[in-house]
N, C-alpha and C positions, 0 to 999 in steps of 0.2 A: 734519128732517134725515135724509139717508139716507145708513144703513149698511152699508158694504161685507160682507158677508160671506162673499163665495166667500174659499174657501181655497186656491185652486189657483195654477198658473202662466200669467200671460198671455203671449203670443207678438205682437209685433207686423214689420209689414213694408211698406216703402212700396217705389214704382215710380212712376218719373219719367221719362218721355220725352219729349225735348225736339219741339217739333211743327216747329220754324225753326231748322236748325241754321245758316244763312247760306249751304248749299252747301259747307260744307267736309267731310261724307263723303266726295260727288261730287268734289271734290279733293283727296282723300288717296286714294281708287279709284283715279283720275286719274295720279295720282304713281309710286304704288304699279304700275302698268302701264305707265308710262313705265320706271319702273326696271328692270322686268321685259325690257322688248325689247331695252333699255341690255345689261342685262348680259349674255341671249341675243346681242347682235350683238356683244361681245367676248369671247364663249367662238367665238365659230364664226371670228371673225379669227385669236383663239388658235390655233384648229383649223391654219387654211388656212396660218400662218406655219412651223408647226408640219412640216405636210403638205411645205410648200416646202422648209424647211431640210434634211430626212427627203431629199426627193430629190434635191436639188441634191447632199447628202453620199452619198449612195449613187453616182451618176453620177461624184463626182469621184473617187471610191471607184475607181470601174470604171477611169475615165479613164488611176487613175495604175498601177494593173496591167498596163493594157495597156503603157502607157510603163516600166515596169519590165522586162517583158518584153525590150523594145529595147534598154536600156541594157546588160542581162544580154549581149543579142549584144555590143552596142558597145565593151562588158569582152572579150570574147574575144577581135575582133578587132583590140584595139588590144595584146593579149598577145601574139595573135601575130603580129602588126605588129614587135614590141618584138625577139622571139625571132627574125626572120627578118633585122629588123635588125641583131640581136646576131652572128647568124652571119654576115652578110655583112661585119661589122665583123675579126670574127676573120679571116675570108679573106682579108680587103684589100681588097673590092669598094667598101666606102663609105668614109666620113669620123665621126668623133665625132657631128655637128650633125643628123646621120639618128637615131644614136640617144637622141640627147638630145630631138628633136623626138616619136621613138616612146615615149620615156618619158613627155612631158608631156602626149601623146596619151594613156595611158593612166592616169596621173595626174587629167584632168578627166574622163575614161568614169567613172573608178570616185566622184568627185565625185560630180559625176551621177548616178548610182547610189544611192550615201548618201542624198541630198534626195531623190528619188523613194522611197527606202525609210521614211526621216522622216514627211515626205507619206503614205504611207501608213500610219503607226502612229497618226500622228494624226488620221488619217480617223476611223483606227479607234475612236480613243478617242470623237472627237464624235459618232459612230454608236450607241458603246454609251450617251453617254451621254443622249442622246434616244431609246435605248430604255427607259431607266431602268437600267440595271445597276452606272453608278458614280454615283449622286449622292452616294452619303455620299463615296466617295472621292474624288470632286471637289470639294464642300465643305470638306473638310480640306486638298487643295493651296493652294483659294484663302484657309482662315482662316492655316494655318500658312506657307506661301512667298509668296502674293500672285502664285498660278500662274492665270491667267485665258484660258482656251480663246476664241477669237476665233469 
């Protein structure tokens, strides 16, 4: 019979590697680099969507200043359209339907006017917020009002 007599600690450790895995490393690489150009080509769509909205709002941005500009005229001279009507009213040169027609004339200038100013606060706001500067505050219109920027 034989007697054990170390007194020590043994350590043991085994290593198993498989010689045939079937090819499914080669298919999990495989996947794994699929997934990879996957998600590459939807950061770079992200990108370009991103790039277009950015300039199309910038452009309309431009667009409606310029058109602001006009209407600012179009306010003044439907004012004084209104005032030169007013006086010829007074004089007796015209009839009531001149100045009611100068009023409504200037009644849609300054219309007009509003929505172009509109239009442009809300450029503003889709501008900032594709820069990043309101997301928390846009998240909170849309949890608390159900306010949704188009």
């Amino acid at each position: 019979m034989l007697n054990n007599t170390g007194a020590g600690l043994a350590i043991g450790a085994t290593l198993s590697v498989p010689l045939y895995t079937g090819g499914n490393i080669r298919r999990q690489v495989e996947t794994a680099q699929l997934a990879a150009q996957q998600a590459s080509l939807r950061t770079e769509a992200q990108r370009l969507t991103f790039e277009t909205d950015l300039d199309n709002q910038l452009t309309f941005y431009q667009i409606q200043q310029q058109i602001l500009t006009l209407e600012e005229e179009n306010v003044g001279i439907a004012r004084e359209n209104l005032n030169v009507s007013t006086e010829r009213f007074r004089v007796g040169t015209t009839n009531g339907l001149e100045i009611q027609t100068a009023q409504n004339t200037l009644e849609q200038a300054l219309v007009r006017r509003n929505l172009v100013l509109f239009n442009l606060k809300s450029t503003e706001i889709r501008l900032r917020l594709l820069a990043g500067e309101l997301v928390i505050s846009y998240w909170l219109l849309v949890i608390r009002y159900g306010v949704i920027l188009a």
